[in-house]
C-alpha positions, 0 to 999 in steps of 0.5 A: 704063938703061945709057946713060942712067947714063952720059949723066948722069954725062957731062953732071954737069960740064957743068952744074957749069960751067955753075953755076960760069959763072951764079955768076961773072956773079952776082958781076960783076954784084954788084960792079958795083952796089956801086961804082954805090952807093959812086959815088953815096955819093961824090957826096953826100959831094961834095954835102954838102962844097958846102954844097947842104943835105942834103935836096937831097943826099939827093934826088940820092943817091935819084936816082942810086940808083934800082934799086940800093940797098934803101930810100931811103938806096941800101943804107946810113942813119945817125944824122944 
């Protein structure tokens, strides 16, 4: 019973770094989505600014938001 007790509180902060290490690369991760959508944002900005017409910016923005952003309008919509 005895080395069993102290096993666990020799390997608790192993698993806190562990934790720790999970939560850093959930948070690498998070941002790099977030620049991907504010990179796609800018460039149906860009698009818009061109006169191309919104419905052939909003397809290019669907296209490069694929898998990031929640919806179709890549995690952000507004009033037109």
């Amino acid at each position: 019973m005895m080395k069993l007790w102290m096993a666990a509180v020799l390997l608790a902060p192993l698993a806190l770094l562990a934790a720790e290490k999970h939560d850093a690369e959930a948070v690498k991760k998070d941002v790099q989505r977030h620049r991907a959508m504010a990179a796609a944002h800018e460039q149906m900005a860009k698009c818009l600014e061109s006169n191309k017409g919104h419905d052939t910016c909003q397809r290019q923005l669907q296209d490069a938001c694929k898998g990031l952003g929640i919806g179709k309008y890549c995690g952000m919509k507004h009033e037109h």
